[in-house]
N, C-alpha and C positions, 0 to 999 in steps of 0.2 A: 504494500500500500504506500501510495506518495506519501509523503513527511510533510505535513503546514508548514509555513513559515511561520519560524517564533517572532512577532511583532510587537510591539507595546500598543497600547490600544492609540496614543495618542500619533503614532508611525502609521497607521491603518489608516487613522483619520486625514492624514497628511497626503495619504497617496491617495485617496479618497478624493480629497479636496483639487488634488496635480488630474487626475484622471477628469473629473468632472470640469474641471476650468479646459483642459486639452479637445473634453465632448462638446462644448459651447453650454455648459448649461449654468453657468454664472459668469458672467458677463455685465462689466460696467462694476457698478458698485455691489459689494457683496453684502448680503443680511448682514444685523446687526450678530452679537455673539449670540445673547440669550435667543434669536431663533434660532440661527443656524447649529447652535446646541442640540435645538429642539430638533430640526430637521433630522440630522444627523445622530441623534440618541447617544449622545456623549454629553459628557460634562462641561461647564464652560471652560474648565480648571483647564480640562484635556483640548478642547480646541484651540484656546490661547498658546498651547503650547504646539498646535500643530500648524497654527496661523504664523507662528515664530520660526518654523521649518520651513515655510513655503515664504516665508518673507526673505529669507536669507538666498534663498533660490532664484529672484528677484521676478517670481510668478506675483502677488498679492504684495500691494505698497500701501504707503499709509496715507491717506490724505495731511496737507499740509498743515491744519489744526489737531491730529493725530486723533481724531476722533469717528472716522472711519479707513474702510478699506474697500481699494477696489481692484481689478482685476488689470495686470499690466499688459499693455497697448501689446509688449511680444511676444506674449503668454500664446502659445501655440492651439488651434481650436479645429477639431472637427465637425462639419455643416453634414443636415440630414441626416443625423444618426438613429437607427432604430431605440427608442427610447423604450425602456421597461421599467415598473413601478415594481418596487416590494413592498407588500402590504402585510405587515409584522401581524402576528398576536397582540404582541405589547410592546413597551417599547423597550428598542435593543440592549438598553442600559439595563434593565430588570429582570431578562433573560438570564439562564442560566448560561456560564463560561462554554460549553461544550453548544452549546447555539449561538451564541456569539461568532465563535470561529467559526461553526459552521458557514453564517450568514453571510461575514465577511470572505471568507474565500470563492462563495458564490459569487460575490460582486465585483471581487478583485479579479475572477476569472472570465465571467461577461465582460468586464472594459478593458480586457486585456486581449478581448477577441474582438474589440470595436464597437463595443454596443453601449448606449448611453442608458445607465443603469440609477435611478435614486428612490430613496425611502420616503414613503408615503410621510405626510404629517398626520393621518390619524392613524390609529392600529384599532384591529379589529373588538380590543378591549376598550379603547375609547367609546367607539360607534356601537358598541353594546352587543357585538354578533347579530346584529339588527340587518335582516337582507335590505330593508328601504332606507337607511342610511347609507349602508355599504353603498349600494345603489349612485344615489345621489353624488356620495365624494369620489368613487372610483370616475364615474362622468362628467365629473366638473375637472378631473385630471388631464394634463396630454401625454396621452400615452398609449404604445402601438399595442403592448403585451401585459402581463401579470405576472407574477409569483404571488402565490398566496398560503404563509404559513399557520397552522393551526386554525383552519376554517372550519367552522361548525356546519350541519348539512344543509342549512337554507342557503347561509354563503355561499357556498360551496357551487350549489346547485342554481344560483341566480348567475353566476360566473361562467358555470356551462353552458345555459342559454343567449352568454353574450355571442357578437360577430367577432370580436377578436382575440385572440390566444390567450390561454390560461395554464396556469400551472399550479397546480395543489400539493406544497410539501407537508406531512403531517396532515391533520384534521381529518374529517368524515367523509371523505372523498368515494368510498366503497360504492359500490352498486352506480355512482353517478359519470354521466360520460363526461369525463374531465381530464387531461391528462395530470398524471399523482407521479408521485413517488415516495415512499416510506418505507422503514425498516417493518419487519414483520414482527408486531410487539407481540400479537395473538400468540403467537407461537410460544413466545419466550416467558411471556403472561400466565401460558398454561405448565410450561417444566416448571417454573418457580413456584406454583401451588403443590405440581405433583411432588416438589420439593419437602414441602411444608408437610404434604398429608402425609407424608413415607416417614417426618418425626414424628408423628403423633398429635402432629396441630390440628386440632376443630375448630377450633374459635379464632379463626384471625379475619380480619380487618380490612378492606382493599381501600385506603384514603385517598380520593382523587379529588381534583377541581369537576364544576358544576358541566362543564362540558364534555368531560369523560364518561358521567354519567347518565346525563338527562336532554332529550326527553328519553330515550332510553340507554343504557348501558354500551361501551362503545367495541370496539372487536379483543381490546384485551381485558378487557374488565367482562365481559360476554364471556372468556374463556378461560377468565379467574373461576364466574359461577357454574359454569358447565362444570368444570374439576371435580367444584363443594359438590355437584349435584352428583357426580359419577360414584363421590367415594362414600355417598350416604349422607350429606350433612344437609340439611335443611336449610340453603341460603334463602335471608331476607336481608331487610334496611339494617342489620347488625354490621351483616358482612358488610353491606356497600350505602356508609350510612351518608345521609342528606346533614347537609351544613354550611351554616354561613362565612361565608368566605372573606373571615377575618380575623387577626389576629386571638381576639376574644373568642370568636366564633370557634374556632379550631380549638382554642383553650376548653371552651365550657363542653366542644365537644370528643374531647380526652376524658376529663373530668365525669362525663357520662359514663364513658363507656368503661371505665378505671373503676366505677362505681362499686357495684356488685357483682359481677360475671365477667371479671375484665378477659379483652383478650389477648391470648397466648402468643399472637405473631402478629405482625401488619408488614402491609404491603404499599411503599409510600409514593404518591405519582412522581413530586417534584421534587428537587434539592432541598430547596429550603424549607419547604416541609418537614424532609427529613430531619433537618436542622433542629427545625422545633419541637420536632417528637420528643427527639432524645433528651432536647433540655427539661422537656415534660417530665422523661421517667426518670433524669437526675435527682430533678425536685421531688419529687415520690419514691427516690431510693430507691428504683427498681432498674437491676442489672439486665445489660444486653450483653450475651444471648441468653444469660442463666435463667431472669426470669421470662421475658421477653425478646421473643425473635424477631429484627427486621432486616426486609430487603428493598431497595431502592429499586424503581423500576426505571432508572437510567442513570448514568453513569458523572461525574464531574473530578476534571483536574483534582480538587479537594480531598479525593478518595485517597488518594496516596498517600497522604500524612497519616490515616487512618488504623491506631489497632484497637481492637482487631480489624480485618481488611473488610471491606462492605461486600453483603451478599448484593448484587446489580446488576442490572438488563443492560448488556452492552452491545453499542450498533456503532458501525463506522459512517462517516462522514464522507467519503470520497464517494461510493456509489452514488448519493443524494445530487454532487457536484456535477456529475459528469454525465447522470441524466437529464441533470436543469441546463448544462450545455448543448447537447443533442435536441433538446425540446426546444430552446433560441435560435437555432440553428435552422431548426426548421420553419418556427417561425416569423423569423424574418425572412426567408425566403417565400412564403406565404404558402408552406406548404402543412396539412392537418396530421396532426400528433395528440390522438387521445389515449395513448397507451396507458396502462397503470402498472405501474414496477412497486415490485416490495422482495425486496431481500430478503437474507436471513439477519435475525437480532440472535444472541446469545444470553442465556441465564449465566452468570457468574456464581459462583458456590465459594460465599465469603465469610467469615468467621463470626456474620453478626447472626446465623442460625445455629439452632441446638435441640436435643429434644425438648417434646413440650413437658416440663414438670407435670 
C-alpha cells in the first residue's frame, strides 16, 4: 500500500491554498482569515501560519495597510477547470485524524491530476441531513461534480437523481444508484460480535451516532443484530440504544445503562466516543477488559500509544483514493460511473477484550 505523506496540517493547508490560487479559484483579494478558516476547516492559528508559507513564496502579498491579502498578479492560474465540491459530514476540523488524511489526500490527488477541487461551507451536519437544504446549497454552488461523505439515505438519494456526477464515500449509499465507495464495515461489524459471543458476552452494547441507526439500523449495526439474533440473544433498544447526542446525553446515557444490568462489552462507532466511555468506566472504577470489554469500530493514529492495544475495525485509505480518482476521471470526461465498491475492512483482536465475568 502507498505510504501518505507525513504533512503538518498547516503544510496541507498551504499546498491547499498554492493549488487552488494555481486553479483560479481565488483570485484578487483573498477572504478575510476567520472565513477562509471556515472554508477550509482549519484553524485560524493554522492558516496564518500557512498564509506565512505562501507569502514567503511571493504567491499571497499583503496589502499596503497590512490589513489584507491578495492574490499576486504572477501567481500562476489555471482557466476552465472541472470544479468538484466536497461536501463533508462535518466539518474537517472535528473529524477524526484517520478522515482527515483520508480527505486531504483525496484533494491533494484530484488537483494534482488538474481538477479544481474545494470544500463546501456547509456540511451535511450543519444542513441537518435535510434533502431540501442539501438541495438548495449544493444548487446555489458552481460546480460540475460531488463527493459526498457520510450521507444519510435521503441525501444520498436526492444526489442520484441529480444531472450531474456524484460520488458517495461512507453513508447509506446501498440499494441507491449512486456511485459509492466504502470499506465493508458489515463484514467486520459481524467477526467483532462473533468475537464477543465466542467470550461469553450477552449483554453488550452497539453505541453509534443517530444516523447509524435510524430511521433504521445501518449495514453494520444490521449485522451487529443478526449475530445477537443467530446466537440466541434477544436484541432490542438495550443492545442498540437511542440517545441524545450530547455530551450529557451520552453521560446520562452510561449512567443508565451502568445502572442495574450493566453491560459486559460495547461496541463504540466513533473515536471520541470511545474517549469518553473509558473516562466513564475510570470514574466508576470499572476495568477494561476485566470488567468491561470494548472495541472500536474504527481505527485512529491514537491507538498506538495504547495499552493495552484497542480491539478495532480496521480499513485502508488508499482503495477509497483511487476509486474517487477513476470516478473524476470519468466524470469529467462526461462519461457514467454508478458502480458501488466496498472492500474488505478487518476486525483487529486487541487486548481491550476478555471473557465476560
Amino acid at each position: 500500500m502507498k505510504t501518505f505523506r507525513r504533512l503538518s496540517i498547516a503544510q496541507q493547508t498551504a499546498q491547499h491554498l498554492r493549488d487552488g490560487i494555481r486553479l483560479g479559484r481565488w483570485k484578487g483579494r483573498l477572504p478575510g482569515v476567520v472565513r477562509l478558516s471556515q472554508e477550509l476547516g482549519v484553524s485560524t492559528h493554522t492558516l496564518r501560519a500557512s498564509l506565512r508559507l505562501i507569502e514567503k513564496e511571493g504567491l499571497v502579498e499583503l496589502s499596503q495597510d497590512k490589513r489584507s491579502r491578495h492574490v499576486a498578479a504572477k501567481a500562476p492560474r489555471d482557466k476552465d477547470t472541472f470544479r468538484i465540491g466536497l461536501l463533508l459530514n462535518e466539518p474537517l476540523a472535528d473529524e477524526n485524524a484517520k478522515v482527515q488524511q483520508l480527505v486531504q489526500e483525496i484533494r491533494h490527488r484530484l488537483e494534482k491530476s488538474g481538477l479544481n477541487v474545494f470544500f463546501s461551507t456547509e456540511t451535511l451536519k450543519s444542513l441537518h441531513h435535510d434533502r431540501a437544504r442539501v438541495a438548495r446549497y449544493v444548487l446555489s454552488e458552481e460546480a460540475n461534480a460531488w463527493i459526498v461523505f457520510g450521507g444519510s439515505k435521503p441525501v444520498i438519494e436526492w444526489f442520484a437523481e441529480q444531472p450531474f456526477p456524484a460520488l458517495a464515500i461512507f453513508g447509506r449509499s446501498n440499494e441507491v444508484p449512486l456511485a459509492s465507495v466504502a470499506p465493508d464495515m458489515a463484514t467486520a461489524a459481524g467477526a467483532a460480535t462473533k468475537h464477543l459471543l465466542q467470550l461469553g458476552h450477552r449483554r453488550i452494547v452497539n453505541l453509534c451516532r443517530k444516523p447509524r441507526r435510524l430511521p433504521q439500523p445501518g449495514q453494520p449495526e444490521q449485522a451487529f443484530l443478526d449475530e445477537l439474533k443467530a446466537a440466541g440473544v434477544a436484541a432490542g433498544d438495550f443492545n442498540l440504544p437511542d440517545w441524545t447526542e450530547t455530551p450529557q446525553g451520552l453521560h446520562d446515557l452510561l449512567s443508565s445503562l451502568f445502572r442495574v444490568t450493566p453491560p459486559t462489552a460495547l461496541i463504540i462507532n466513533e473515536v471520541p466516543l470511545y474517549m469518553a466511555v473509558q473516562q466513564f468506566l475510570a470514574q466508576k472504577q470499572l476495568r477494561v477488559p476485566e470488567d468491561v470489554s470494548l472495541i472500536a469500530d474504527n481505527a485512529d493514529p491514537t491507538f498506538a500509544w495504547f495499552l493495552p492495544s484497542v480491539a478495532h475495525i480496521s480499513w485502508s485509505p488508499e482503495p477509497i483514493v483511487r476509486r474517487t480518482l477513476r470516478w473524476a476521471t470519468s466524470a469529467q470526461r462526461g462519461r457514467a460511473d454508478r458502480s458501488q465498491i466496498r472492500y474488505p475492512a478487518e476486525f483487529i483482536t486487541g487486548g481491550t477484550t476478555a471473557k465476560a465475568r
